[in-house]
C-alpha positions as CSV (number, residue, x, y, z in Angstrom):
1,X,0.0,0.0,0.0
2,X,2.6,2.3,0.8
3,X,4.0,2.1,-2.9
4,X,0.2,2.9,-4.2
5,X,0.3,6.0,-1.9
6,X,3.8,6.9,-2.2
7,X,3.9,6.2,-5.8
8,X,0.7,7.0,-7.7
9,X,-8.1,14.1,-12.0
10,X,-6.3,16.3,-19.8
11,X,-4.3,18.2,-23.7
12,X,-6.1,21.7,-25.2
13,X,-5.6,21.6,-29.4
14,X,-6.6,23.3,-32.7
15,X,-8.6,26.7,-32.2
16,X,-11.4,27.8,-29.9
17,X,-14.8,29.1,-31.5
18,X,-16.5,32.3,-30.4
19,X,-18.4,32.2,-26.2
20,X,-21.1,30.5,-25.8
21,X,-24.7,32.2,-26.8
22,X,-26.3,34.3,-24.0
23,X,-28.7,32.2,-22.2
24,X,-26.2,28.7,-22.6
25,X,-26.8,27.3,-19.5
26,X,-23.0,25.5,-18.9
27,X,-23.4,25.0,-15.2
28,X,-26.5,22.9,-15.9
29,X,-24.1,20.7,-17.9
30,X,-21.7,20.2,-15.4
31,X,-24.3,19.4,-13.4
32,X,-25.6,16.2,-16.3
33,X,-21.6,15.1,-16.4
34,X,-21.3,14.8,-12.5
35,X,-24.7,13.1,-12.8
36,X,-22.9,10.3,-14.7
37,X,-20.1,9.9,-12.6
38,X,-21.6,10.5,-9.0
39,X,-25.4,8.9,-10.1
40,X,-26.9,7.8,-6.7
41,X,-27.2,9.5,-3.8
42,X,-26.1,6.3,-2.2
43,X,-24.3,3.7,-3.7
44,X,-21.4,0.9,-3.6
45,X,-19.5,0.4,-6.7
46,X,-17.0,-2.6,-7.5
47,X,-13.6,-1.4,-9.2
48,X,-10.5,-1.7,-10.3
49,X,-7.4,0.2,-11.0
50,X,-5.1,-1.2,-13.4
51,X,-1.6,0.5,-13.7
52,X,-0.2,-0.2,-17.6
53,X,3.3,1.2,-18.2
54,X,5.4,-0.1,-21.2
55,X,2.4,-1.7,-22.5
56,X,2.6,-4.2,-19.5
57,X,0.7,-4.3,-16.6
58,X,2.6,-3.1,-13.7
59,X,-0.3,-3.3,-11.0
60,X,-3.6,-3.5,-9.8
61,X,-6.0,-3.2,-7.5
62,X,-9.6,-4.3,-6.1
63,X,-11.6,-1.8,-4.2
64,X,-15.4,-1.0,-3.2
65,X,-16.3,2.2,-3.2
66,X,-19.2,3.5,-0.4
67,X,-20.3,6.8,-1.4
68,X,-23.1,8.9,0.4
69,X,-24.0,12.7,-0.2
70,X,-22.1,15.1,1.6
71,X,-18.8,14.4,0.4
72,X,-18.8,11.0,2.2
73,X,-16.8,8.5,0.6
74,X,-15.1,4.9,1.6
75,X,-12.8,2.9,-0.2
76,X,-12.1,-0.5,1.2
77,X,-9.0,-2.5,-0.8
78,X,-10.2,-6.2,-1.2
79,X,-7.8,-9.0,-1.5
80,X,-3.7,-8.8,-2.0
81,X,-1.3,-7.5,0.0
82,X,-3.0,-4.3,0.8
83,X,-6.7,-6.1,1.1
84,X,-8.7,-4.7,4.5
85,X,-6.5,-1.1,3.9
86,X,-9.5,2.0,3.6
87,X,-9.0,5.2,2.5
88,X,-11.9,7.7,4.6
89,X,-13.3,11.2,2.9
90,X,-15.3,13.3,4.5
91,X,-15.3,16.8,2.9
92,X,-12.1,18.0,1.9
93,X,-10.9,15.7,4.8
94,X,-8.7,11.9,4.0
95,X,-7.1,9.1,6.1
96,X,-5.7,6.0,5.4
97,X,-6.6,2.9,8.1
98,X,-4.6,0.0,8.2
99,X,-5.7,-3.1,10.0
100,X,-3.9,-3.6,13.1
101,X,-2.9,0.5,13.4
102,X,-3.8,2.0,16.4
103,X,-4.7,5.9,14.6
104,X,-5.8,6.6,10.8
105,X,-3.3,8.6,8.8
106,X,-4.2,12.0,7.6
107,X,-3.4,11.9,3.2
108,X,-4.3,14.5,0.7
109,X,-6.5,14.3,-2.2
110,X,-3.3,14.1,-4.4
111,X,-1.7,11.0,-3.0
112,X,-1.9,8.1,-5.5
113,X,-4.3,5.3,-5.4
114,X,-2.4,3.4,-8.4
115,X,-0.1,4.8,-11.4
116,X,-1.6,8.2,-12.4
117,X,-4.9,7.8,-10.3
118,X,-5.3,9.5,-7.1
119,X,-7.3,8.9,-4.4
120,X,-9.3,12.3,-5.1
121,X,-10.4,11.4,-8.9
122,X,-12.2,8.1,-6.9
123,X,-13.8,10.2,-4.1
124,X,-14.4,13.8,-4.1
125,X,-14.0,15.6,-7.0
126,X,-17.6,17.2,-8.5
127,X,-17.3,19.6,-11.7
128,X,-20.3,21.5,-10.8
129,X,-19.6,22.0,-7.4
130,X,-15.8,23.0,-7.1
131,X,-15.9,24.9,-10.5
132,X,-17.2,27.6,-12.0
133,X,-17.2,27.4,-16.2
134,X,-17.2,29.2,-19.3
135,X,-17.8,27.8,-22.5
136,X,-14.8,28.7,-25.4
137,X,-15.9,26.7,-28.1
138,X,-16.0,23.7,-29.7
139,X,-13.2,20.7,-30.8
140,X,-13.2,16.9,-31.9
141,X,-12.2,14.5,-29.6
142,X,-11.8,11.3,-31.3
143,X,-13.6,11.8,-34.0
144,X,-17.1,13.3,-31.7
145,X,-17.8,16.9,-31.7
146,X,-17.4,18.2,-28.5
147,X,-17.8,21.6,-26.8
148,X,-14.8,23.2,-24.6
149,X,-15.1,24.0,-21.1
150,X,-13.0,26.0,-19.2
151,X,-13.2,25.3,-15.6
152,X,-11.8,27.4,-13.0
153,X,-11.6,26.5,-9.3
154,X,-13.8,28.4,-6.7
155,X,-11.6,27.5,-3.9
156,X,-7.4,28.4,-3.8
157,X,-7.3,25.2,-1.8
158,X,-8.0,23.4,-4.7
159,X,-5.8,20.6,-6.2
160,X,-6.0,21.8,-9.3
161,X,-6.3,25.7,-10.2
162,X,-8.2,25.3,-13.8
163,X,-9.3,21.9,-15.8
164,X,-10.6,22.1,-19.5
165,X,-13.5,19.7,-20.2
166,X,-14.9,18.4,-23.4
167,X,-18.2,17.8,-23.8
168,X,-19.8,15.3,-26.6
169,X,-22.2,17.6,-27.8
170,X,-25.0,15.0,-29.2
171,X,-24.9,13.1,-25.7
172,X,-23.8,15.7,-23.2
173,X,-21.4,13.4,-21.6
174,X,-17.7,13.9,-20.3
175,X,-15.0,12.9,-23.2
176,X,-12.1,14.6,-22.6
177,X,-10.6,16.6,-19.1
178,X,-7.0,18.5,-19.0
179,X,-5.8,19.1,-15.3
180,X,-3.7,21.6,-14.9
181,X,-0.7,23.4,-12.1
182,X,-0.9,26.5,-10.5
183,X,2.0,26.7,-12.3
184,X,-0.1,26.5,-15.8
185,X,1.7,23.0,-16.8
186,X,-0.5,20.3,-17.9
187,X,-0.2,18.2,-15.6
188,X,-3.0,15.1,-16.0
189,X,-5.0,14.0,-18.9
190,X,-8.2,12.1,-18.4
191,X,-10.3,9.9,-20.8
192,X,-13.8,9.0,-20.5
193,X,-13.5,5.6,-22.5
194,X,-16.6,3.9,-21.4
195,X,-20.2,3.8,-19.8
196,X,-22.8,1.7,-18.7
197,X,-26.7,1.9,-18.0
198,X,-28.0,1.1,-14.7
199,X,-31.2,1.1,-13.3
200,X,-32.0,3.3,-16.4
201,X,-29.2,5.9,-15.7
202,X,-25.6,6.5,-17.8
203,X,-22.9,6.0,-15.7
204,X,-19.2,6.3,-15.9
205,X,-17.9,2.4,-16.8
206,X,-14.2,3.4,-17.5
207,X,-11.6,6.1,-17.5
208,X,-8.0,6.3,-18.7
209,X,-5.9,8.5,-16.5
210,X,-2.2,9.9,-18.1
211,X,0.0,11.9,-16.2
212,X,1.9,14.3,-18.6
213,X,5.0,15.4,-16.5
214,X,7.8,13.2,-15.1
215,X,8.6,9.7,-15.4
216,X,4.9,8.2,-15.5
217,X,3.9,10.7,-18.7
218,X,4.4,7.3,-21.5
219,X,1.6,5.4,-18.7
220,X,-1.9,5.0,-18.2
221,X,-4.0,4.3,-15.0
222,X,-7.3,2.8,-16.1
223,X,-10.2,2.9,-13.7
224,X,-13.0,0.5,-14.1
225,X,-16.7,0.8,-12.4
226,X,-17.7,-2.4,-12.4
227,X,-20.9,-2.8,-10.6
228,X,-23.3,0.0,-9.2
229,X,-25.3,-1.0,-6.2
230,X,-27.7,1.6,-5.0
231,X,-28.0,0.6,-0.9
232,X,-29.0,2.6,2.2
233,X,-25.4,2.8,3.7
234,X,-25.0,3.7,7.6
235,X,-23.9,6.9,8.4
236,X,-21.1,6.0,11.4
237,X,-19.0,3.9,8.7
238,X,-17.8,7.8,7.4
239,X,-16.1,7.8,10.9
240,X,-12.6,6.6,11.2
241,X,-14.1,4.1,14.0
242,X,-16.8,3.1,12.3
243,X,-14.7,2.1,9.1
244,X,-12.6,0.4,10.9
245,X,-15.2,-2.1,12.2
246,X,-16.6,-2.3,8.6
């Protein structure tokens, strides 16, 4: 676990059209592309991170994910070395518990879950909420027309200061997302590769996660949703005590 942690949420091309009409309503929109990846208000979702460097699987891991409104998220690592290890987020708050460890660690959004993945891009991070947008234009991604969202963080505690989004325009869902330094590097690029239906909504099935900078830039993380599971989930597990005794 410690190499996950230690070791291990997009790039902006061609020309930008003219701002959006008066009246575009791009907030709503963010709104519809959190809807996809944050679906239920309560929920427990099977995945998988799956580090891929050289064309070669370097590593993986098996988590659930308990997620409840209010910024409330549990991962719990399941089988392996690290399986029984939970990462806690409560707000902008994180700790790692380890089985056996007398006190949770505090960890940052930022700290790596796997490769280029990081623990925030599972838990916390909402488009609508933490960002405030304005519309540039329009580009292909892969072949899709997309529109170009330029996202701007409402908080300077933020991870990362601006992201730039790419919308499919005929299905209004995430494509493309550049995350960027305060420092105005490109720093991550993210993929939407894949999604599913259930229970009658779209929901994220896959991303591809790049880091551009350093050593990792020629590797991909790739995140897989695997199962959705609306459930009524008990409020004291988003404790540190309470996850423990999950």
């Amino acid at each position: 676990m410690r190499a996950l942690v230690c070791a291990a949420t997009f790039l902006l091309t061609g020309t930008l059209s003219a701002p959006a009409a008066p009246g575009t309503d791009v907030g709503r929109w963010l709104a519809d592309v959190d809807a996809v990846r944050l679906a239920f208000p309560e929920a427990i979702i099977a995945a998988r991170a799956t580090h891929v460097a050289g064309g070669a699987i370097a590593g993986s891991a098996d988590f659930d994910v308990y997620r409840k409104a209010g910024g409330r998220v549990l991962l719990v690592f399941r089988g392996g070395k690290n399986g029984g290890r939970k990462v806690l987020t409560v707000g902008e708050k994180m700790w790692l518990i380890v089985p056996g460890a007398r006190n949770p660690v505090p960890i940052s959004a930022n700290q790596r879950l796997l490769g280029g993945a990081s623990f925030g891009d599972v838990a916390r991070l909402s488009f609508a909420q933490d960002f405030t947008p304005i519309l540039r234009g329009t580009e292909s991604v892969e072949g899709r027309p997309c529109h170009v969202v330029e996202l701007t963080a409402k908080s300077a505690r933020a991870p990362y200061p601006r992201v730039t989004l790419w919308l499919d325009q005929a299905e209004r869902l995430p494509r493309q997302a550049l995350f960027y330094l305060p420092s105005g590097k490109a720093v991550r690029r993210v993929n939407f590769t894949r999604f599913l239906t259930t229970l009658g909504k779209r929901v994220v099935g896959e991303m591809e996660i790049r880091e551009l900078l350093g050593r990792e830039s020629s590797a991909v993380t790739r995140l897989e949703y695997r199962d959705y599971r609306p459930a009524k989930i008990d409020d004291k597990i988003f404790t540190p005590e309470g996850a423990r005794g999950l």
